[in-house]
C-alpha positions as CSV (number, residue, x, y, z in Angstrom):
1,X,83.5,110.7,119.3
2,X,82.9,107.6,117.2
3,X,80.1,106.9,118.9
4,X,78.5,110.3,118.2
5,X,79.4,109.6,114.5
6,X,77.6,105.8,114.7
7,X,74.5,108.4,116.8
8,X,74.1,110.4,113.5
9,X,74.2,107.6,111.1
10,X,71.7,105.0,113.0
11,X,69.3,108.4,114.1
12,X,66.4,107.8,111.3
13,X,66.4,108.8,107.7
14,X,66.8,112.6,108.4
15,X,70.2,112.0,109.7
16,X,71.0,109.5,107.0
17,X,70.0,111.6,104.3
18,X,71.9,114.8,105.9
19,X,74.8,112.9,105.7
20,X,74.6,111.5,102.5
21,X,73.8,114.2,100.1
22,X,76.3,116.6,101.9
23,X,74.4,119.0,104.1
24,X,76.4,117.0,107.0
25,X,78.9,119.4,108.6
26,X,81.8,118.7,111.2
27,X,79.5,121.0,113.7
28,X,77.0,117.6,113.6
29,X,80.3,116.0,115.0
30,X,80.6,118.4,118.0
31,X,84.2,118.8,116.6
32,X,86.4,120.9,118.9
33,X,87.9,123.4,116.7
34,X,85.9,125.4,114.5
35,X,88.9,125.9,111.6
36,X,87.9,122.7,110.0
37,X,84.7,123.7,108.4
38,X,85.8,121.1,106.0
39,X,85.9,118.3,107.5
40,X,82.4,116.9,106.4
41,X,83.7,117.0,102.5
42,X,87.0,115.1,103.5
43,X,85.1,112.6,104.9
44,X,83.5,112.2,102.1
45,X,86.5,111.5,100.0
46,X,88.2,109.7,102.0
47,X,87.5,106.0,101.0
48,X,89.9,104.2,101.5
49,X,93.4,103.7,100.2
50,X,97.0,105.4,99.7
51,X,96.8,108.9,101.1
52,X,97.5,111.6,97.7
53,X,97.3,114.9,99.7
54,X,97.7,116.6,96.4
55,X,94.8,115.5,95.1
56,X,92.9,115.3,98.7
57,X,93.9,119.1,98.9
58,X,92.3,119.5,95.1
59,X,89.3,118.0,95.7
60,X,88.9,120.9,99.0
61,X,90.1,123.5,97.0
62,X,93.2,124.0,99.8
63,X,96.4,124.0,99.9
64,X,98.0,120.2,100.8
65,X,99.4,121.9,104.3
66,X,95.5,122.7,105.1
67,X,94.5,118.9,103.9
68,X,97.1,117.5,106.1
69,X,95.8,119.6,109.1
70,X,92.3,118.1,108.2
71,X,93.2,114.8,107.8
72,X,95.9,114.9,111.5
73,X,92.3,116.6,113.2
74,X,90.0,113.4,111.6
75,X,92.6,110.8,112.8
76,X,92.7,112.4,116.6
77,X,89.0,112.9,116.5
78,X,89.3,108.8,115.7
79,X,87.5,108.8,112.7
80,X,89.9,108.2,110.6
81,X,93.1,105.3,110.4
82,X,96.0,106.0,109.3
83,X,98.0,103.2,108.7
84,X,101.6,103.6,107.8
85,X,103.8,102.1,105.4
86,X,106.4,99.5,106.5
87,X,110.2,100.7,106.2
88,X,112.5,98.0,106.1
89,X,116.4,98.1,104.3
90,X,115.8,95.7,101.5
91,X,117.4,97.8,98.6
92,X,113.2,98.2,96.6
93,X,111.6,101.4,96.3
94,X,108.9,101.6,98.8
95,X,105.7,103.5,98.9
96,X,106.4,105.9,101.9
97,X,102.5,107.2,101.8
98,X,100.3,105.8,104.4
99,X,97.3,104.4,103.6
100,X,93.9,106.2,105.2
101,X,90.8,104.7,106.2
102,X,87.4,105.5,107.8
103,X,87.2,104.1,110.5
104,X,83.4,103.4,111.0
105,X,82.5,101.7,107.6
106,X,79.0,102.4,108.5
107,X,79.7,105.8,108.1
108,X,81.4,105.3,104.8
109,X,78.2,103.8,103.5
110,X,76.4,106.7,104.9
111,X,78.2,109.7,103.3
112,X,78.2,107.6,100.0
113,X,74.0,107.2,100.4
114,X,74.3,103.4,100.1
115,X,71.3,102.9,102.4
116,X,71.3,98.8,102.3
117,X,73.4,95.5,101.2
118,X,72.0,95.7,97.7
119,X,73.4,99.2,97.0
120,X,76.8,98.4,98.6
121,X,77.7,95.6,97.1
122,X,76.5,97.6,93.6
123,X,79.0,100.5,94.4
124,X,82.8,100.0,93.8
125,X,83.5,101.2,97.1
126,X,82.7,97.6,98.5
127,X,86.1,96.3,98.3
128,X,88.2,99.2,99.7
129,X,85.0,99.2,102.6
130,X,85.3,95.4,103.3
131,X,89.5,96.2,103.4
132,X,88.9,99.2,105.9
133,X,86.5,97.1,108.5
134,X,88.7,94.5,108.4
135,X,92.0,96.3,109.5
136,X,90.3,98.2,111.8
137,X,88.7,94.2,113.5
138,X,92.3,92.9,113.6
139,X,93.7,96.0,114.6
140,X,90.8,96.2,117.7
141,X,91.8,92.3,118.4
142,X,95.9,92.7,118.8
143,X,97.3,92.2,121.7
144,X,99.6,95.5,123.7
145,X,102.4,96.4,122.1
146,X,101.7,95.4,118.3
147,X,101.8,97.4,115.8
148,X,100.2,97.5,112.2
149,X,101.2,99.1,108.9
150,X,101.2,98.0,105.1
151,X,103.7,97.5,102.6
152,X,104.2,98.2,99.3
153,X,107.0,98.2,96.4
154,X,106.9,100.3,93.1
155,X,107.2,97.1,91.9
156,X,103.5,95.7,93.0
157,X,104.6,93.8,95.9
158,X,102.2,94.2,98.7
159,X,100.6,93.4,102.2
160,X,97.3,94.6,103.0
161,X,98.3,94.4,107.0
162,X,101.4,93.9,108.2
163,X,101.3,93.4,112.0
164,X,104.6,93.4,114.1
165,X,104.8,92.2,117.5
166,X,107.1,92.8,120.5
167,X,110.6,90.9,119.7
168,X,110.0,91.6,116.1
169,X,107.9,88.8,114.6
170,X,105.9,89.4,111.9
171,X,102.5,88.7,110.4
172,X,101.5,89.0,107.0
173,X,97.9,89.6,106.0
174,X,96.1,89.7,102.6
175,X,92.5,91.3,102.8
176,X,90.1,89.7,100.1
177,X,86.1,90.1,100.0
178,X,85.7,86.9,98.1
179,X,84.6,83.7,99.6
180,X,86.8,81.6,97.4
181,X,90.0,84.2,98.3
182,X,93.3,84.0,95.4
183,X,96.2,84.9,96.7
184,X,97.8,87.3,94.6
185,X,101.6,87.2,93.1
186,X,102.3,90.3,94.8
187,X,101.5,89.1,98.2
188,X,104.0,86.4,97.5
189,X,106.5,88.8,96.2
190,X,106.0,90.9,99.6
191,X,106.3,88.0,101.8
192,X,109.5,86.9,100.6
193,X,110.9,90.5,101.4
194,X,110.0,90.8,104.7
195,X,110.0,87.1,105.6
196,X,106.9,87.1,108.1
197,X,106.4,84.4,110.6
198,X,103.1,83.8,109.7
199,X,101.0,84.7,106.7
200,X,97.1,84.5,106.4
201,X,94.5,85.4,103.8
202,X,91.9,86.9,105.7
203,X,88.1,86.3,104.0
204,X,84.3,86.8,105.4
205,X,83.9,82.8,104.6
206,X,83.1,80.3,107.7
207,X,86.5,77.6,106.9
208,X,90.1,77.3,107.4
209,X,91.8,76.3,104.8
210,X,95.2,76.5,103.1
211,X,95.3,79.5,100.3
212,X,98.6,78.2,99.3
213,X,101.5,76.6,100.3
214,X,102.5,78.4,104.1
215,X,99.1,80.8,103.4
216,X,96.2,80.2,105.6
217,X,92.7,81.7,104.4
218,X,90.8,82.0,108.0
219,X,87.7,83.5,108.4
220,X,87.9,87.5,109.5
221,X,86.3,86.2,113.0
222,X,88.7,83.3,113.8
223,X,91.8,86.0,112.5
224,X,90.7,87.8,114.9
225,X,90.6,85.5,117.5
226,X,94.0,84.0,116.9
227,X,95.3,87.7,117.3
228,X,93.5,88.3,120.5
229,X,95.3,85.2,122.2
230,X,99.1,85.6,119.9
231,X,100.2,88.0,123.0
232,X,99.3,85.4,125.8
């Protein structure tokens, strides 16, 4: 199925421009239920981030049982990742929402008409695109058995990626699109909750280097690399 999405997007500028000023319809997909007429708008809205289905179900004038159906349908269909939060007994409120991603981030660009680099990086949807294609590279490059979510705390501690493995070790991930990556206090604040093994900055820059004291930054590539080979 996600190669019949990448099909439409990289078919000429009649199926780029089909998808991007919203004539593209779930039937382009070959989707196997006809109820879900509205899956080309969610698409569309989905960009990225904590799942609201109260305002997902807003935006498609629906009820948030109907958006919830559409969303379940888009993650089976693999086009969509839902990555759920971390729940661990540490006495914080937690954000319990999972977070939702396209999958494809080409397809992202497509539905939001942002037809080269120059227009991406213009559009504020760069960051929460960059975040999306790089959970979905690590979460490709894990070894069986592990397992990614994100965490959160009402109180702004976070973890873009939080990846456990068999016999419960832990790695921590911060997602940043700058090449000189800052590792934020909440990511600190995060780490001494759940008390990962390992914790990494991951960046699109070429070096290894250390972020901050027990925080690598490593390239995206070389992250991904080090996962492929941590279940060997």
């Amino acid at each position: 199925m996600l190669q019949a999405v990448r099909g439409a997007c990289a078919g000429g500028s009649t199926s780029f421009a089909r998808i991007s000023n919203g004539t593209f319809h779930s039937s382009d997909l070959a989707l196997p239920r006809s109820d879900c007429a509205e899956c080309g708008p969610c698409l569309r809205i989905i960009r990225g981030g904590i799942l609201n289905l109260a305002q997902l179900a807003r935006n498609l004038s629906v009820d948030a049982k109907t958006a919830g159906s559409y969303v379940d349908l888009l993650v089976d269909l693999l086009l969509v990742r839902r990555l759920p939060p971390w729940h661990a007994n540490i006495g914080k409120r937690l954000v319990r929402s999972p977070k939702v991603y396209l999958r494809d981030s080409g397809l992202v660009h497509a539905l939001l008409g942002l037809g080269d680099r120059e227009a991406l990086l213009s559009h504020p949807v760069v960051g929460a695109s960059w975040e999306g294609f790089a959970v979905e590279q690590l979460l490709s490059a894990a070894p069986e058995g592990a397992e990614g979510h994100f965490y959160r705390t009402s109180g702004g501690a976070e973890i873009d990626l939080l990846l456990s493995f068999p016999g419960g070790r832990l790695w921590a991930i911060e997602i940043k699109r700058s090449l000189a990556p800052r590792v934020e206090r909440g990511f600190h604040s995060a780490c001494a909750d759940v008390d990962p093994e390992k914790r990494f900055v991951a960046y699109p820059g070429a070096e290894v280097f250390p972020a901050s004291e027990g925080i690598e930054a490593v390239p995206l590539r070389e992250l991904a690399r080090r996962l492929s080979e941590a279940g060997r």
